[in-house]
C-alpha positions in Angstrom: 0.0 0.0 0.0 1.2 3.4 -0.9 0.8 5.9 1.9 0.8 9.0 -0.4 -2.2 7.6 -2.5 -5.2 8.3 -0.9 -7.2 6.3 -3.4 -5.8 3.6 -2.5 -6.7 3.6 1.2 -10.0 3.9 0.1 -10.0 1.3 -2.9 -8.7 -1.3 0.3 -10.9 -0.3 2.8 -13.9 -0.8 0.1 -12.3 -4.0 -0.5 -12.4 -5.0 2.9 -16.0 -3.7 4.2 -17.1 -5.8 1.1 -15.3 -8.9 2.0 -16.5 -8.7 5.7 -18.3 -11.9 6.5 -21.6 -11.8 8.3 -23.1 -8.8 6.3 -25.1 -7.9 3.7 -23.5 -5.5 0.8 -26.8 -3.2 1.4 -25.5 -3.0 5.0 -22.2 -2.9 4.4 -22.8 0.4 2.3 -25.6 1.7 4.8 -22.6 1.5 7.7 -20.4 3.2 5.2 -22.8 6.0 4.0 -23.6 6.7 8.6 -19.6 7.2 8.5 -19.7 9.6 5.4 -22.0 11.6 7.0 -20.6 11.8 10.3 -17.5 12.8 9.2 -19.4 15.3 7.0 -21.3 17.2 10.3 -17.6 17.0 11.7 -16.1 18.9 8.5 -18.8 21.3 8.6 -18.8 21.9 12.9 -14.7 22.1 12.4 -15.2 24.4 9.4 -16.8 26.9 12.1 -14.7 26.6 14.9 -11.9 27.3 12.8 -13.4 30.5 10.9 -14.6 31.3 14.9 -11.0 30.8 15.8 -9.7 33.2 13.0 -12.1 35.8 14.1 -10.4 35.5 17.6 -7.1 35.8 16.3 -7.8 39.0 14.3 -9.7 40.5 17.0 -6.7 39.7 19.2 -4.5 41.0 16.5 -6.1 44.4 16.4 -6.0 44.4 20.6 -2.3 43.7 20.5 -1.4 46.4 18.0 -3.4 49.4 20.0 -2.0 47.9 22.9 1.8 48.7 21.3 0.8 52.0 20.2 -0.4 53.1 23.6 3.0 51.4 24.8 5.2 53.2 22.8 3.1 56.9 23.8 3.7 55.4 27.4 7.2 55.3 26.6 7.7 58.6 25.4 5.7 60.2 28.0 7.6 58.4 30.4 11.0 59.4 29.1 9.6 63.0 29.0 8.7 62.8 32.3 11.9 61.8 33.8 13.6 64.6 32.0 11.4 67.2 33.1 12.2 66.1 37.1 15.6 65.8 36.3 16.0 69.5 35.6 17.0 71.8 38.4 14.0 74.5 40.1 17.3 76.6 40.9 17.2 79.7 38.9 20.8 79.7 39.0 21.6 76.1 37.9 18.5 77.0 34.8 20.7 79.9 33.6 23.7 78.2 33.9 22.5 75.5 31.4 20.9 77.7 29.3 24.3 79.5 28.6 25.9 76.3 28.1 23.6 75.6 25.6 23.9 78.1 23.6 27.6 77.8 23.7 27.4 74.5 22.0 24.9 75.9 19.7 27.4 78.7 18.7 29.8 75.8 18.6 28.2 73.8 16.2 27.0 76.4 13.7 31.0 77.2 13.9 31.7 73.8 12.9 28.8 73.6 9.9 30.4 77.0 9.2 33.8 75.7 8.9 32.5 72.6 6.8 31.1 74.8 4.3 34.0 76.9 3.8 
């Protein structure tokens, strides 16, 4: 028996529910046709559980990437937060950075300067 040839596992199972002693052929194919359909209402009840399931999945989907977005706002805001209580209340120490500031502003439009020239 081949296992990649699905016809034929069925050609020997018909051979063998044909062959089974103590039946009738009209039986035989009555047990056969109860199987068929019962494997039939499974297809069909999997069939929706899986489409059900993919429904989940994309809901979930969606819920995971709003989640991410408000994660990486969170993120900023938390970054933006510890910066703004890392800065001194001293007027003194506010001035003092300002200045230094805007000496390595001057410092870099030196530089580009420079570049350019």
């Amino acid at each position: 028996m081949n296992d990649g040839d699905g016809n034929e596992n069925y050609t020997n199972f018909a051979e063998k529910l044909v062959t089974m002693p103590g039946m009738e052929l009209k039986d035989k194919l009555q047990n056969l046709k109860h199987k068929v359909d019962a494997l039939g209402k499974q297809y069909i009840a999997l069939q929706g559980e899986k489409k059900a399931l993919e429904r989940t999945v994309e809901r979930q989907e969606l819920e995971i990437a709003k989640l991410e977005k408000e994660l990486n706002q969170l993120r900023i805001d938390n970054e933006f937060l510890r910066v703004a209580h890392s800065v001194p209340r001293d007027p003194a120490v506010v001035d003092r950075y300002k200045k230094q500031v805007a000496k390595m502003v001057r410092d870099i439009d030196r530089c580009i300067k420079q570049l350019n020239a």
